[in-house]
C-alpha positions as CSV (number, residue, x, y, z in Angstrom):
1,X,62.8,8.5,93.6
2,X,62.9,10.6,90.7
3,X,63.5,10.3,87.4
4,X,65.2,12.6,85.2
5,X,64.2,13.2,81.5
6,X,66.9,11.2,80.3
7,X,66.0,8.0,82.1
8,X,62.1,8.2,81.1
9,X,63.0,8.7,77.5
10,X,65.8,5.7,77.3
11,X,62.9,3.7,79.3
12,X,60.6,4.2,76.7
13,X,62.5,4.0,73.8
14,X,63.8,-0.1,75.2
15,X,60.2,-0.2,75.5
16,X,59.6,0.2,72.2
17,X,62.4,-2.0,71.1
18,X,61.1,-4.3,73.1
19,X,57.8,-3.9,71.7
20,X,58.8,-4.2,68.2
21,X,60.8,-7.0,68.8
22,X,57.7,-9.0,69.9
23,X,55.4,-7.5,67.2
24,X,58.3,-8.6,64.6
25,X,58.4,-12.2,65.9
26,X,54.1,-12.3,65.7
27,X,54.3,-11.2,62.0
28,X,57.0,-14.0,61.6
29,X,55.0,-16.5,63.2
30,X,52.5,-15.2,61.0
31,X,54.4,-15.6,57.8
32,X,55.8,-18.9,59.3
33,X,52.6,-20.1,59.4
34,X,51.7,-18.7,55.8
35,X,55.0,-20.1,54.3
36,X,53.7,-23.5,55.8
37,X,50.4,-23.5,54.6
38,X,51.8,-22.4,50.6
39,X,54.2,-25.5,51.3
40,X,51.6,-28.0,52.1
41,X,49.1,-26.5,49.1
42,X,52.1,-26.8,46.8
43,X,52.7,-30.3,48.6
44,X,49.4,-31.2,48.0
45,X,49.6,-30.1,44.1
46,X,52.7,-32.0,43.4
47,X,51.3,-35.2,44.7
48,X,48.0,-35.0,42.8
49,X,50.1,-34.0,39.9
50,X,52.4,-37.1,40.4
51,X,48.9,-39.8,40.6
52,X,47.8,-38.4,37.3
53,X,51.3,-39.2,35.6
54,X,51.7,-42.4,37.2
55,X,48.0,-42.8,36.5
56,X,48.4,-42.0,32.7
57,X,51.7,-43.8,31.8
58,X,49.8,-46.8,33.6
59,X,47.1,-46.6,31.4
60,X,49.3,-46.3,28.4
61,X,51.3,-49.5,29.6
62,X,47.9,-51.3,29.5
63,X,47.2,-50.2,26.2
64,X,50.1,-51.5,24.9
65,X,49.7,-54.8,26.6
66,X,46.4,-54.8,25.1
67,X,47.6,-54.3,21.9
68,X,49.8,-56.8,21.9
69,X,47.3,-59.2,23.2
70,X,49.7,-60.3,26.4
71,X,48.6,-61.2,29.4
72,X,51.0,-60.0,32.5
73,X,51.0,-59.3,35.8
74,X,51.0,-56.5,37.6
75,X,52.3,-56.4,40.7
76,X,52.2,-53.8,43.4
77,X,54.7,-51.5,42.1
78,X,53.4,-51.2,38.6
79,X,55.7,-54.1,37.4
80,X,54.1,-55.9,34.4
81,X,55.6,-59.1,33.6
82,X,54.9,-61.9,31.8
83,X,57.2,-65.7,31.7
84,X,57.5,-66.7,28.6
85,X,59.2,-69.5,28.3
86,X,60.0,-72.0,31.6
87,X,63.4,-72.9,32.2
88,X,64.5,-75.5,34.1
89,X,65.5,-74.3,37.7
90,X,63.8,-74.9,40.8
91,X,64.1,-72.0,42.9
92,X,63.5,-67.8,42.7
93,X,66.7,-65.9,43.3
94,X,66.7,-64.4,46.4
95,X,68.2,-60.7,47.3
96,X,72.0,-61.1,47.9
97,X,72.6,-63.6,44.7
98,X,74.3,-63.3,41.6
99,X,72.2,-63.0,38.2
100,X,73.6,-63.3,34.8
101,X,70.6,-62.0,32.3
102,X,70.4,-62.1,28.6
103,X,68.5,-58.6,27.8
104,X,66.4,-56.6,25.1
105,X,65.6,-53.3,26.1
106,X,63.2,-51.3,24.2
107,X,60.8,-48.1,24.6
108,X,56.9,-48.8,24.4
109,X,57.5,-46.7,20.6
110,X,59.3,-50.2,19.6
111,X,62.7,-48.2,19.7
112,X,65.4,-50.5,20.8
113,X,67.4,-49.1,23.0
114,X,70.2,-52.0,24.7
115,X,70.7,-55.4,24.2
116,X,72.8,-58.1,25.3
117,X,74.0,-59.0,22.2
118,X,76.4,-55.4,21.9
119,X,77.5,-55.3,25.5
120,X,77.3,-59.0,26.5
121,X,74.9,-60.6,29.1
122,X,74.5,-58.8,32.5
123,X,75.6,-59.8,35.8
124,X,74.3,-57.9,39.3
125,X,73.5,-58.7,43.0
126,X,70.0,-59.0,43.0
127,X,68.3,-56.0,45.3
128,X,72.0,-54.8,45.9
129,X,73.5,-53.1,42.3
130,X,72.9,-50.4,41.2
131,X,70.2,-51.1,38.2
132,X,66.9,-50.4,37.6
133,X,64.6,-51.1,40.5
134,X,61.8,-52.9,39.0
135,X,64.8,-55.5,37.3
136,X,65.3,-56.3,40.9
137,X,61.7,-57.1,41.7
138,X,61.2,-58.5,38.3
139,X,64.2,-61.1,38.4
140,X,62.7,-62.4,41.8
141,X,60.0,-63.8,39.5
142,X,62.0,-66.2,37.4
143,X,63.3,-69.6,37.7
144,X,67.4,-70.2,36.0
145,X,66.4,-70.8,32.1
146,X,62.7,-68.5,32.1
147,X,62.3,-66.1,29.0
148,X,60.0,-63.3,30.0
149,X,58.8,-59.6,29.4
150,X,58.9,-56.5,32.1
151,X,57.6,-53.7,31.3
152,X,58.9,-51.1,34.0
153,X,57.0,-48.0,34.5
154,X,59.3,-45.2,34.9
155,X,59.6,-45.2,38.4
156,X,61.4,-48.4,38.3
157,X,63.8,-48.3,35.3
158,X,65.2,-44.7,35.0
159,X,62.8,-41.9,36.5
160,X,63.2,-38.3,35.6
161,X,66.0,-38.0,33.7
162,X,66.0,-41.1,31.6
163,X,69.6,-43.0,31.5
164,X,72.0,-39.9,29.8
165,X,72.0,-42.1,26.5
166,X,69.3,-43.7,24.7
167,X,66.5,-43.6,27.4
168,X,64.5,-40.5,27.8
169,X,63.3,-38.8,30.8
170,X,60.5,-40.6,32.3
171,X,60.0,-43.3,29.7
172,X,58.4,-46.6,30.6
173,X,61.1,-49.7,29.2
174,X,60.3,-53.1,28.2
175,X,63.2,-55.9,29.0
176,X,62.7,-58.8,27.6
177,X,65.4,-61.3,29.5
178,X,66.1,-64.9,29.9
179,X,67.9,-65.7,33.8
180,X,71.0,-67.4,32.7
181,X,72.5,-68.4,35.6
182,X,72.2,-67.7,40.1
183,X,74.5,-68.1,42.1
């Protein structure tokens, strides 16, 4: 069986397609691959450039504390707290209750920023509203009737962009708040 000119040269030429098909697909791989590895070195950067933040606005939260000559807590988080004054109730509230909070809210430059006496006292679901995360963990702290002092890092009041208002981007806040009431 023969093959006329025609044939061979439409053989060849799918060959090549074909070829260059598979060639295309190894150099995608291969910048597949490259894009992966610039993704995990950027990755990588980002989260080393996060621990130093957290690292530094931790260290300036402990130099305020210090400073002020308090003794808090830390907890896991990076919550700092410290009770006050003991109120009178028996029992932590638990996720799921009710919380009514007297509040001061100020930045670690003394600015005051919120406070309970313009808006009122402030009610939430504890580890269900939508509030600052580290008010959550905090409240789980107090009994009905503690005074005390948070000091949430950023990460846990109001992150990157700060609250729209009076808060800035990435600004570690200081509550002081007294647990009126759980329910």
């Amino acid at each position: 069986m023969q093959r006329s000119k025609t044939d061979m040269i439409k053989f060849f030429l799918m060959l090549l397609t074909v070829l260059g098909v598979i060639q295309s697909c190894g150099n995608n791989n291969k910048k597949n691959t490259q894009s992966v590895a610039r993704r995990k070195n950027l990755d990588s950067s980002l989260v080393e450039a996060n621990k130093m933040y957290v690292k530094r606005e931790s260290d300036e939260i402990d130099q305020y504390t210090a400073r002020h000559k308090w003794k808090m807590t830390t907890t896991g988080t990076g919550l700092r707290y410290m009770i006050t004054k003991n109120g009178s109730g028996k029992e932590n509230p638990k996720p799921e209750q009710r919380v009514k909070v007297d509040y001061k809210i100020s930045l670690l430059d003394g600015t005051l920023c919120y406070t309970s006496e313009q808006t009122g006292p402030k009610e939430f679901v504890v580890a269900k509203d939508n509030i600052e995360t580290g008010l959550h963990e905090g409240i789980q702290y107090l009994h009905k009737g503690d005074e005390a002092v948070f000091i949430l890092p950023s990460h846990l009041a109001h992150g990157l962009l700060g609250d729209g208002n009076k808060i800035p981007a990435k600004a570690s806040v200081i509550y002081e708040i007294k647990l009126i009431s759980v329910r």
